[in-house]
C-alpha positions as CSV (number, residue, x, y, z in Angstrom):
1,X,131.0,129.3,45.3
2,X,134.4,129.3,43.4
3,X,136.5,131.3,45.6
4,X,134.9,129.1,49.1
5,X,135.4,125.8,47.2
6,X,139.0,126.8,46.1
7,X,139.6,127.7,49.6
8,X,137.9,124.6,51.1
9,X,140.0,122.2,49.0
10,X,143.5,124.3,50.2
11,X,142.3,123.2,53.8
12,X,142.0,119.7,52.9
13,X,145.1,119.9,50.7
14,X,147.2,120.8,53.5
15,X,145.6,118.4,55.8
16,X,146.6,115.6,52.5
17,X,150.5,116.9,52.6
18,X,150.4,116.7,56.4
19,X,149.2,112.6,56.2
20,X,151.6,112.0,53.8
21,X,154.7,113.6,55.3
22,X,153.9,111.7,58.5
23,X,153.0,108.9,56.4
24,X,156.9,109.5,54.5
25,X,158.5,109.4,58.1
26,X,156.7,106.7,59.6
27,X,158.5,104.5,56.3
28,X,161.7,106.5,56.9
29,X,161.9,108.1,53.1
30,X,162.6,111.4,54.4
31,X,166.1,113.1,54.6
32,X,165.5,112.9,58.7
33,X,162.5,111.5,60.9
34,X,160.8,114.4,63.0
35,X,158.5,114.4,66.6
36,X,156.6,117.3,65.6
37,X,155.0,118.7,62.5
38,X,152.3,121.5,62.7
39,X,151.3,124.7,61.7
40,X,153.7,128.2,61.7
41,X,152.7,131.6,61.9
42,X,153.6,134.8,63.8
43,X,154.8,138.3,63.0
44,X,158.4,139.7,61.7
45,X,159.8,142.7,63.6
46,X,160.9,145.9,62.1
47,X,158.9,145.1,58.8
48,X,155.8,147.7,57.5
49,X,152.6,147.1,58.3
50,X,151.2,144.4,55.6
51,X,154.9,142.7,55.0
52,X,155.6,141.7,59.0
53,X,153.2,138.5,59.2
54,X,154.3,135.2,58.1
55,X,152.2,131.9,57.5
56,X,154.4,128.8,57.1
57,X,151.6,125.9,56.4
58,X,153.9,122.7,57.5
59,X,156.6,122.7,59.8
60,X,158.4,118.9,60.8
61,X,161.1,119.1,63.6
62,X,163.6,117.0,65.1
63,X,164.6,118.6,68.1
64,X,167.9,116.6,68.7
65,X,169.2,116.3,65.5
66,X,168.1,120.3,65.0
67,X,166.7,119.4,61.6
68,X,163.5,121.3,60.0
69,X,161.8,121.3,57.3
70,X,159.3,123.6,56.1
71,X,156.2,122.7,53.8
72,X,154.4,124.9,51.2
73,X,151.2,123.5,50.1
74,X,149.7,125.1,47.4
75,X,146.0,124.1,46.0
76,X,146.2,126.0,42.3
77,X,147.3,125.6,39.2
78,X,151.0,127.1,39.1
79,X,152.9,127.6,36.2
80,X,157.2,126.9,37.7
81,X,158.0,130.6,37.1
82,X,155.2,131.5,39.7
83,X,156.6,128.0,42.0
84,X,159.6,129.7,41.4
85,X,158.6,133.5,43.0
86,X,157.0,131.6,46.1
87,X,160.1,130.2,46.5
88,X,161.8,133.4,46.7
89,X,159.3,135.2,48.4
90,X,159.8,132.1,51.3
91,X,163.2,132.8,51.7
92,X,163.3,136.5,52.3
């Protein structure tokens, strides 16, 4: 039951991040106010098999000011050196 609860609470940990982001822009304490904010996923070309699918869990856009941000939500316990490799691993 662990591994399904674990996995269960990331689902409604992302669903929290979402609320509050829109939460944050309704009272304007973001950098920039967005119209959208949703899920991301789809596939990179020219990358092997097993490194050529991304998952991006919260995207927020404001399509005339061409702002984005982009959202990690992680349910676990991290220590910042593992924050830190996410991090990394996002940006490639």
């Amino acid at each position: 039951m662990g591994k399904s609860y674990d996995a269960y609470l990331g689902h409604v940990f992302e669903n929290v991040c979402k609320q509050f982001l829109q939460d944050c822009n309704l009272r304007q304490a973001l950098p920039f106010s967005f119209e959208k904010i949703g899920r991301r996923w789809g596939k990179i070309n020219r990358r092997p098999r097993g490194e050529n699918a991304y998952e991006i869990d919260l995207v927020a856009l404001n399509d005339e000011m061409k702002h984005v941000l982009f959202v990690e939500c992680k349910w676990q316990d991290l220590k910042l050196k593992d924050a830190k490799n996410i991090l990394v691993q996002l940006k490639e």
